[in-house]
PDB file of N, CA, C and O in Angstrom:
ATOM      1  N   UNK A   1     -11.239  51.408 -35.712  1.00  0.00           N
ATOM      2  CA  UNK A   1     -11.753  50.396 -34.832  1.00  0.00           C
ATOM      3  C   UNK A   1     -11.185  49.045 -35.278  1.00  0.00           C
ATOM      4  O   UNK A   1     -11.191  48.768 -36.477  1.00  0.00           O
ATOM      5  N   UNK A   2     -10.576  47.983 -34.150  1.00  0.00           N
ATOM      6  CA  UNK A   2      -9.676  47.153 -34.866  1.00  0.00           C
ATOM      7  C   UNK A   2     -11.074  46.193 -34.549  1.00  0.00           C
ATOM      8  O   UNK A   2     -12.183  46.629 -34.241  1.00  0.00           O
ATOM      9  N   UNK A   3     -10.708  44.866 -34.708  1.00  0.00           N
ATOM     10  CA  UNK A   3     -11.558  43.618 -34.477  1.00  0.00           C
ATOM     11  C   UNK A   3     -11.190  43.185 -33.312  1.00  0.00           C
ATOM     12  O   UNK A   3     -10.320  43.616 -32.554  1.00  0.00           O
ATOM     13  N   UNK A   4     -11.989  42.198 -33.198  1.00  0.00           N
ATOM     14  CA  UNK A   4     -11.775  41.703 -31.678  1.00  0.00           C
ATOM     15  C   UNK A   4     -10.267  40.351 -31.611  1.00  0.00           C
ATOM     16  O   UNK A   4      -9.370  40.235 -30.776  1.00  0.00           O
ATOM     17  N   UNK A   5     -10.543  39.603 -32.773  1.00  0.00           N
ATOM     18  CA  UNK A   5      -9.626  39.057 -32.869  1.00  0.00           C
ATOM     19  C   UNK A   5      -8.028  39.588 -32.915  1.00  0.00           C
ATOM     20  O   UNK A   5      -7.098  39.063 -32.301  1.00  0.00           O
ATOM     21  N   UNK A   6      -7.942  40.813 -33.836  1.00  0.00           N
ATOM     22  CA  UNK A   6      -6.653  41.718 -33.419  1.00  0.00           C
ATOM     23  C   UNK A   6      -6.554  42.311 -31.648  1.00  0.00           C
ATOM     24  O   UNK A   6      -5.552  42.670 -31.030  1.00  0.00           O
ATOM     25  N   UNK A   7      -7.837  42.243 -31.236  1.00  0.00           N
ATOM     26  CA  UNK A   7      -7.562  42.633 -30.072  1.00  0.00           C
ATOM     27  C   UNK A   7      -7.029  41.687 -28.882  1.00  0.00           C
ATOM     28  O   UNK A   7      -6.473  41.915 -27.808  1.00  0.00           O
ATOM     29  N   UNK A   8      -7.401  40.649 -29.481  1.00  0.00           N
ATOM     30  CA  UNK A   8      -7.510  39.064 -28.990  1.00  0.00           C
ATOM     31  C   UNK A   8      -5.618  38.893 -28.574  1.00  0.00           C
ATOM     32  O   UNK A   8      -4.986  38.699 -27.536  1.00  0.00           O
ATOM     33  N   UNK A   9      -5.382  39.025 -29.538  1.00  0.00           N
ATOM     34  CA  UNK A   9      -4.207  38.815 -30.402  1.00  0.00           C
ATOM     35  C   UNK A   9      -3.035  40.187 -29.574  1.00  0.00           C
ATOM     36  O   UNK A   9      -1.979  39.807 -29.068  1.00  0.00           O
ATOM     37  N   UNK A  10      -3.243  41.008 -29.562  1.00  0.00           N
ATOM     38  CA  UNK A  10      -2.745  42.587 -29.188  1.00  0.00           C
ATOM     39  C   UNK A  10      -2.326  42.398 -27.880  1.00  0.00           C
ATOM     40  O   UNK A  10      -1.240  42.825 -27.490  1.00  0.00           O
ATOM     41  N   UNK A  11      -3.495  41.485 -26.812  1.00  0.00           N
ATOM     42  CA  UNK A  11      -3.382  40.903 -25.218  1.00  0.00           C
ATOM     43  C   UNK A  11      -4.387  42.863 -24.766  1.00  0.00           C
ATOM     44  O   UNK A  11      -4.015  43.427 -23.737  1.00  0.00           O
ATOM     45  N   UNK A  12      -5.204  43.370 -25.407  1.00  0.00           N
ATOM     46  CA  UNK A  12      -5.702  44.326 -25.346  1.00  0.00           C
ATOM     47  C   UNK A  12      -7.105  43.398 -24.834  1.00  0.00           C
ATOM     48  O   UNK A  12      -7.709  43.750 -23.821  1.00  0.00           O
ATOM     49  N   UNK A  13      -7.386  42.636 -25.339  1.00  0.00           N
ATOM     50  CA  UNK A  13      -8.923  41.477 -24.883  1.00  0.00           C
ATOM     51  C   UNK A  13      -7.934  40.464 -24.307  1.00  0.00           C
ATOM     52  O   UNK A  13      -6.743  40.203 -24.481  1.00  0.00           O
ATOM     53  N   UNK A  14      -9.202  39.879 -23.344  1.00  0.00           N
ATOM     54  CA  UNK A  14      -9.120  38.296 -22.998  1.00  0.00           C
ATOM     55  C   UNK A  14     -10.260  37.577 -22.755  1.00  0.00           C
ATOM     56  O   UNK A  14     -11.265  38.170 -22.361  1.00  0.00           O
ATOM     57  N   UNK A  15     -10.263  36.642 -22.892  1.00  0.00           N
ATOM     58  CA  UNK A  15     -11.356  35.668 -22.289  1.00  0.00           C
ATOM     59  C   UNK A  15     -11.341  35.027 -21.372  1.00  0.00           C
ATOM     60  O   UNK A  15     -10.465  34.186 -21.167  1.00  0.00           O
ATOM     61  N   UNK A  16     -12.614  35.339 -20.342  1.00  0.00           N
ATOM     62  CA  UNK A  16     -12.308  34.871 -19.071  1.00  0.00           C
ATOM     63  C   UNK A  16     -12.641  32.725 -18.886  1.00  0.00           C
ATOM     64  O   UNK A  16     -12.664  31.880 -19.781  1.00  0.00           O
ATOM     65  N   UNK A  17     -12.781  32.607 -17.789  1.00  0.00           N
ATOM     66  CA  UNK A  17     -13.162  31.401 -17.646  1.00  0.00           C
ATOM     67  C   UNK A  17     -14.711  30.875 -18.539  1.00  0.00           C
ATOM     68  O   UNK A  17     -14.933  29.740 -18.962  1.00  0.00           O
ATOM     69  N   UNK A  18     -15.218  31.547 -18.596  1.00  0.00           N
ATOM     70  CA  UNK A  18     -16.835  31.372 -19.202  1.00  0.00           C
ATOM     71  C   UNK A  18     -16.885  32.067 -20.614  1.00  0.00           C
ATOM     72  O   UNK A  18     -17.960  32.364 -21.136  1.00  0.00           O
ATOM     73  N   UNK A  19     -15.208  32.402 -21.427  1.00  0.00           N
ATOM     74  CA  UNK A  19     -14.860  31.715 -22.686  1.00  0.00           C
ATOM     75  C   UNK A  19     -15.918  33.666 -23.318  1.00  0.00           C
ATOM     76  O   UNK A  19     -16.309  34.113 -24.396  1.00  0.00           O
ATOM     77  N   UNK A  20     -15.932  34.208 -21.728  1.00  0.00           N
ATOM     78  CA  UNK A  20     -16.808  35.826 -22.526  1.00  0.00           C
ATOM     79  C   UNK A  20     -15.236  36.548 -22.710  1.00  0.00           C
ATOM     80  O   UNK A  20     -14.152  36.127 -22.306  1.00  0.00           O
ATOM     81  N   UNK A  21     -15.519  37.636 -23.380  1.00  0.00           N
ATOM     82  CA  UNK A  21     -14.541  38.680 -24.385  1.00  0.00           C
ATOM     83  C   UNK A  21     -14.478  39.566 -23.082  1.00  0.00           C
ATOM     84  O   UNK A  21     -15.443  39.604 -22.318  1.00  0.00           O
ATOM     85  N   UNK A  22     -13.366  40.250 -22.856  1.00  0.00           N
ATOM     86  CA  UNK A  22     -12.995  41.064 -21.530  1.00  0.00           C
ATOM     87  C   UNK A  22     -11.766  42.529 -21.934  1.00  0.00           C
ATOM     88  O   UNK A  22     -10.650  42.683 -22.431  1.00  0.00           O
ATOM     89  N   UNK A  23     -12.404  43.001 -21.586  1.00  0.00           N
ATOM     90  CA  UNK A  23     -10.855  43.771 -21.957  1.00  0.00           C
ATOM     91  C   UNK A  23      -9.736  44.065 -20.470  1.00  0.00           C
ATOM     92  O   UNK A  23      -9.990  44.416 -19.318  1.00  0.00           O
ATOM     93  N   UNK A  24      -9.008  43.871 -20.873  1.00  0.00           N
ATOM     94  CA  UNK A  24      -8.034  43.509 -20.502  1.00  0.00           C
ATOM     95  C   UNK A  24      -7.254  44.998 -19.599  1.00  0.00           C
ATOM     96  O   UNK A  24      -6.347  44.763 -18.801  1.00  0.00           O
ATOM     97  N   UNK A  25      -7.665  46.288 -19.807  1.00  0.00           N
ATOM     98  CA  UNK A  25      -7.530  47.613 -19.081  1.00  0.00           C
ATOM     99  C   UNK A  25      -8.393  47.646 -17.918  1.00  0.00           C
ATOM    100  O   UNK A  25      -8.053  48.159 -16.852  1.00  0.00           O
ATOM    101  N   UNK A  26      -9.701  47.001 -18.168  1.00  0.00           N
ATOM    102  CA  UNK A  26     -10.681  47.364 -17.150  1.00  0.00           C
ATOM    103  C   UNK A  26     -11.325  46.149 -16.396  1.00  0.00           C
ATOM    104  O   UNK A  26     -12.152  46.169 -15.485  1.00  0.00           O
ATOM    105  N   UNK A  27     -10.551  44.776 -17.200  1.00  0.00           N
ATOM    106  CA  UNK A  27     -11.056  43.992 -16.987  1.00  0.00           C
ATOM    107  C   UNK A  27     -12.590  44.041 -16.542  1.00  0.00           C
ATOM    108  O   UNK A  27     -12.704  43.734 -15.355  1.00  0.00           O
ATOM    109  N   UNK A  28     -13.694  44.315 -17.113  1.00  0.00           N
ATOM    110  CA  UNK A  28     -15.074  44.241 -17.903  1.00  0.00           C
ATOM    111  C   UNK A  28     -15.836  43.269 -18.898  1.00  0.00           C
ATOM    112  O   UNK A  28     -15.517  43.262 -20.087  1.00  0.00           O
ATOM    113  N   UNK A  29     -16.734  42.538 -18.467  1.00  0.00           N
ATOM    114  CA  UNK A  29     -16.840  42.001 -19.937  1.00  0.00           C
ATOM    115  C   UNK A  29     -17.672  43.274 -21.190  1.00  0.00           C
ATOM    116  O   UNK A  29     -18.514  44.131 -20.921  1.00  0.00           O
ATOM    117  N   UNK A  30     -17.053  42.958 -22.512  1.00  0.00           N
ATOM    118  CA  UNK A  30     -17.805  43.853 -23.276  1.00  0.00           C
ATOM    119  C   UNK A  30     -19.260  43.714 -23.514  1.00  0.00           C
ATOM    120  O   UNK A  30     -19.928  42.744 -23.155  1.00  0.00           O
ATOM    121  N   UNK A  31     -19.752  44.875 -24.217  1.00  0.00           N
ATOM    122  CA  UNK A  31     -20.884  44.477 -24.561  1.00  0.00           C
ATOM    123  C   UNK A  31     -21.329  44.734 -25.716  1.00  0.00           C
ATOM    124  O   UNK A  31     -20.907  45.738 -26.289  1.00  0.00           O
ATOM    125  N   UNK A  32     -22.266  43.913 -26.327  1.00  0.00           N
ATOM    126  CA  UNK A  32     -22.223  43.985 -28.042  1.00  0.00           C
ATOM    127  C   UNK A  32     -23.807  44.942 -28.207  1.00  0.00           C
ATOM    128  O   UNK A  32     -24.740  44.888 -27.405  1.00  0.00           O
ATOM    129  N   UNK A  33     -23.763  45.589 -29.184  1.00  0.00           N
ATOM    130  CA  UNK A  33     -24.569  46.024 -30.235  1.00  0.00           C
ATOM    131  C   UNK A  33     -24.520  45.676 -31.858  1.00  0.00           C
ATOM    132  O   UNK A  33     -23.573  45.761 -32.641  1.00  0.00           O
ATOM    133  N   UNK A  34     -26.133  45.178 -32.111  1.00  0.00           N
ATOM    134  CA  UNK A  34     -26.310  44.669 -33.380  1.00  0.00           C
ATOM    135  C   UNK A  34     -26.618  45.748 -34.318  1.00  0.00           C
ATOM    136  O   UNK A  34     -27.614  46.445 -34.124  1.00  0.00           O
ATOM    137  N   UNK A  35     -26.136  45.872 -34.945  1.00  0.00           N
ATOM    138  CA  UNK A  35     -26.990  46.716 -36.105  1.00  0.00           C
ATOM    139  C   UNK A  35     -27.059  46.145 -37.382  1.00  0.00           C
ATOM    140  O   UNK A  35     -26.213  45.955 -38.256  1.00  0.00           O
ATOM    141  N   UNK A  36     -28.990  45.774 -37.239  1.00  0.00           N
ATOM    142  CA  UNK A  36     -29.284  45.251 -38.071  1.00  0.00           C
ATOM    143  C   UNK A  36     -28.573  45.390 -40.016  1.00  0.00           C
ATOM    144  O   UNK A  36     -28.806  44.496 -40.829  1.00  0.00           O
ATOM    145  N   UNK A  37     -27.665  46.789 -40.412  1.00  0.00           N
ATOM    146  CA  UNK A  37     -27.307  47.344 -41.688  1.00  0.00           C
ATOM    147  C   UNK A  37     -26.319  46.591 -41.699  1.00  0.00           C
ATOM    148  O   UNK A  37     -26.140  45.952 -42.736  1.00  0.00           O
ATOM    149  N   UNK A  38     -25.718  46.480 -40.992  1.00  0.00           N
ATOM    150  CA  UNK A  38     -24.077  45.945 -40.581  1.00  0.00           C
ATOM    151  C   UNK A  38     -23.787  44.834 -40.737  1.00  0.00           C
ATOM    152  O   UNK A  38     -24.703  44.077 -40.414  1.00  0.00           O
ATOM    153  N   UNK A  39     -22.765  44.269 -41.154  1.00  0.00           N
ATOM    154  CA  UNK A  39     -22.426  42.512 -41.240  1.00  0.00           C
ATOM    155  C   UNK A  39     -21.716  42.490 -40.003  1.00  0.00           C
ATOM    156  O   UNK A  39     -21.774  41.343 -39.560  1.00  0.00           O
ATOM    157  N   UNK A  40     -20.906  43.438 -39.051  1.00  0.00           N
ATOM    158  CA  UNK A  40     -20.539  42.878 -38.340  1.00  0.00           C
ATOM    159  C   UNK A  40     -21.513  43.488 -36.676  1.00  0.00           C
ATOM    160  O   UNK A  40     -22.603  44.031 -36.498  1.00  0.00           O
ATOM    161  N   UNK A  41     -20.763  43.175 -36.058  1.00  0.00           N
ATOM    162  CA  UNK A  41     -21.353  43.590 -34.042  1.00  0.00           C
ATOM    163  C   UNK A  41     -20.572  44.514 -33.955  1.00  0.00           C
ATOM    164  O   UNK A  41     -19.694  44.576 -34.815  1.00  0.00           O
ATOM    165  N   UNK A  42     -20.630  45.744 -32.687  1.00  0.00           N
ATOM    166  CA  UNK A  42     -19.979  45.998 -32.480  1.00  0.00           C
ATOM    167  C   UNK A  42     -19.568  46.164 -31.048  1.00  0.00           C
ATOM    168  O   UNK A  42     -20.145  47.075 -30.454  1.00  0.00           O
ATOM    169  N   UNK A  43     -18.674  45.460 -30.365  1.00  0.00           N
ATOM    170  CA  UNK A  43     -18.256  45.407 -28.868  1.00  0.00           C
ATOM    171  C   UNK A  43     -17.817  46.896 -28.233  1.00  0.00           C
ATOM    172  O   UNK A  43     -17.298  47.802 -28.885  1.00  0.00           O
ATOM    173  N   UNK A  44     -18.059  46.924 -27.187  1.00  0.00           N
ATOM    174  CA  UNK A  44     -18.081  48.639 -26.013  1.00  0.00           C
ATOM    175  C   UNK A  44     -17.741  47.990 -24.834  1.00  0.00           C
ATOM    176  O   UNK A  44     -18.443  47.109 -24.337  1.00  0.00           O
ATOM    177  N   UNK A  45     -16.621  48.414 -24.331  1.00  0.00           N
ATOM    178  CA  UNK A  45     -15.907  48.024 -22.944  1.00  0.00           C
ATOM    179  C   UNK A  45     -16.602  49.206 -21.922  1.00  0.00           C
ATOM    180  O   UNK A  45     -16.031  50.297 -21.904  1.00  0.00           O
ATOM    181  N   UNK A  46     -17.839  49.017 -21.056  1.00  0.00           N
ATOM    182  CA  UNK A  46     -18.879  50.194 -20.797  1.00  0.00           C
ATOM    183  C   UNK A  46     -17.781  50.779 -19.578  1.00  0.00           C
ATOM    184  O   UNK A  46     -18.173  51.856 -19.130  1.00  0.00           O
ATOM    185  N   UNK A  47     -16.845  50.423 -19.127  1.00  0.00           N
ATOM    186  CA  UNK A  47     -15.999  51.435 -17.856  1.00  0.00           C
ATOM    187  C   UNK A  47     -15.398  52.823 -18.906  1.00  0.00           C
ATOM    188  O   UNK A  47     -15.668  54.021 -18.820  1.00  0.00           O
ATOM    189  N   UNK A  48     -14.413  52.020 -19.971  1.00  0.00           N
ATOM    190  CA  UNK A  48     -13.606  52.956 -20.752  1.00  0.00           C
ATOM    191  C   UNK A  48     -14.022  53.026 -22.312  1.00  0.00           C
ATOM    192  O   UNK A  48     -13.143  53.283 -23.135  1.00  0.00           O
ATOM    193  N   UNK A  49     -15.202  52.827 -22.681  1.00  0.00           N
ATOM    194  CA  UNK A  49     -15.785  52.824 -23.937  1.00  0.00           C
ATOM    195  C   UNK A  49     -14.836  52.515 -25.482  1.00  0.00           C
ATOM    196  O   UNK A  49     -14.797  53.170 -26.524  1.00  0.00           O
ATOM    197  N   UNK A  50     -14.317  51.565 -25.185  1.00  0.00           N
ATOM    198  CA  UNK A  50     -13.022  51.263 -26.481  1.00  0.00           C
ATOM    199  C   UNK A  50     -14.400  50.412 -26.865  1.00  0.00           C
ATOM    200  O   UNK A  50     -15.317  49.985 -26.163  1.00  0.00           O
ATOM    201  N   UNK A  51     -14.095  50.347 -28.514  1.00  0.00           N
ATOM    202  CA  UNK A  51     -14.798  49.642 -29.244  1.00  0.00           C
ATOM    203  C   UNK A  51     -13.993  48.793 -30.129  1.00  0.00           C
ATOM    204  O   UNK A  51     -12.944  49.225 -30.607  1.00  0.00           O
ATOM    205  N   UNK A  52     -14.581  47.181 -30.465  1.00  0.00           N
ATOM    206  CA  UNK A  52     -14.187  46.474 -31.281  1.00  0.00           C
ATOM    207  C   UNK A  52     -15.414  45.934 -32.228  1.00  0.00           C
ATOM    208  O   UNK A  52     -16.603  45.795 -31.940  1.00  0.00           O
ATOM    209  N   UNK A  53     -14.760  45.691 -33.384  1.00  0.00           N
ATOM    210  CA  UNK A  53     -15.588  45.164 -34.306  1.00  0.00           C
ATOM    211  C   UNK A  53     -15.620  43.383 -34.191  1.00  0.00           C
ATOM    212  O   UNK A  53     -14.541  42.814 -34.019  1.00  0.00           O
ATOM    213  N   UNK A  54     -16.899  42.559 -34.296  1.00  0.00           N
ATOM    214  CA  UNK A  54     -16.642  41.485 -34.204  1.00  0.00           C
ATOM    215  C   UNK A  54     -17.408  40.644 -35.434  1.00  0.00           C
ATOM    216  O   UNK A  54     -18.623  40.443 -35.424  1.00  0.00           O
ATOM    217  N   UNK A  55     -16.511  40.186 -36.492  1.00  0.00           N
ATOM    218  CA  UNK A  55     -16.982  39.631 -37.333  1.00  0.00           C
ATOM    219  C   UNK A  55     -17.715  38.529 -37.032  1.00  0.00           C
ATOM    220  O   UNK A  55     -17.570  37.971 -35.943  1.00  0.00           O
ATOM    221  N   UNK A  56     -18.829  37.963 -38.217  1.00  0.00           N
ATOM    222  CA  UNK A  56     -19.293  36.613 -37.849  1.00  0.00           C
ATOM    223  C   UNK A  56     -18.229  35.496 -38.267  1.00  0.00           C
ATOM    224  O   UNK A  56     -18.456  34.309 -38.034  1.00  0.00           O
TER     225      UNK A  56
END
């Protein structure tokens, strides 16, 4: 699972006008899950379920 910023970076994500995280196959915005154990989030593109990690 890469990060979002590599994904950022890859042109695999984008950010739309309102500066939200998108992926860029399904154009979707993602959606995050917290887990409280975890230092980081983890982003789910809900059309094609790719996941990114998003550091704080």
């Amino acid at each position: 699972m890469k990060s979002t910023r590599k994904g950022l970076r890859e042109d695999a994500l984008y950010k739309d006008n309102y500066e939200r995280i998108a992926c860029s196959e399904c154009e979707e915005t993602l959606k995050r899950e917290n887990d409280p154990d975890e230092v980081y989030a983890v982003r789910t593109c809900p059309n094609c379920g790719k996941q990114w990690k998003e550091l704080p």
